[in-house]
N, C-alpha and C positions, 0 to 999 in steps of 0.2 A: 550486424545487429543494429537495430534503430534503437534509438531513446527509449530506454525507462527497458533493455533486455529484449524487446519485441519485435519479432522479425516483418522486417516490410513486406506486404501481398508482393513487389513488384520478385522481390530476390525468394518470395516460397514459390513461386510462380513457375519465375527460372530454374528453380532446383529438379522440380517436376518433371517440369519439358525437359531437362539433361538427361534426366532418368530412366523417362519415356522414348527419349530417341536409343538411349542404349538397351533395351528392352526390346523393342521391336524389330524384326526380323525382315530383311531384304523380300523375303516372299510378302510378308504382309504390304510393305508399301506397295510391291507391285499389285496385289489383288485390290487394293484400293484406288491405284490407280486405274485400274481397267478397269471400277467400279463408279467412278466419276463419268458425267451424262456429256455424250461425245458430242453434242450440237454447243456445249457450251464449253467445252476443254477443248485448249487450243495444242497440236500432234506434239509441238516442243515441249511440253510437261511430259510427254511420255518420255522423248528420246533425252531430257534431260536426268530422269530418273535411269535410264540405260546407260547413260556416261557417267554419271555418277556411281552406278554399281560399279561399270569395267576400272572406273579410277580407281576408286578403293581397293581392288584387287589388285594393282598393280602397285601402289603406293606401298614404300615400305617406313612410312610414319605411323607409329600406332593411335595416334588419336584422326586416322582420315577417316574411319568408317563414319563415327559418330558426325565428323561436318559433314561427311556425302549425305548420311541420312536425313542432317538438319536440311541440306540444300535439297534433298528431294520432299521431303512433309516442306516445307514452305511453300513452294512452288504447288503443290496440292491446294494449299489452302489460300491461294492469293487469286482474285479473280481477274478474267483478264478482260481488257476493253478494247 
């Protein structure tokens, strides 16, 4: 909590996106990935999101799915040069 009981944008922000990565489903990410414009997506987003599924599945830490997820939506959303 910030000053005066009010929560900062930066940490409602954060809570969100935890929310949202635990929400969304492995099929979803991949359909948005393959929905991403392929002149401008570079192949390693894809196969980044493929290693990241097979890890999770093999991981037997219960909080991997939720970083696989976070590291495959990032990777979506960063553009490349």
């Amino acid at each position: 909590m910030a000053c005066g009981g009010r929560i900062s944008v930066v940490k409602l922000c954060r809570y969100y996106y935890a929310l949202y990565v635990r929400m969304v489903s492995w099929s979803e990410i991949k359909r948005r990935a393959l929905s991403l414009p392929v002149d401008k997506t570079d192949e390693h987003v894809f196969k980044l999101i493929q290693v990241c599924e097979e890890h999770k599945e093999r991981s037997a830490f219960p909080g991997m799915d939720a970083i696989c997820k976070r590291a495959a939506i990032t990777v979506m959303s960063k553009p490349f040069f």
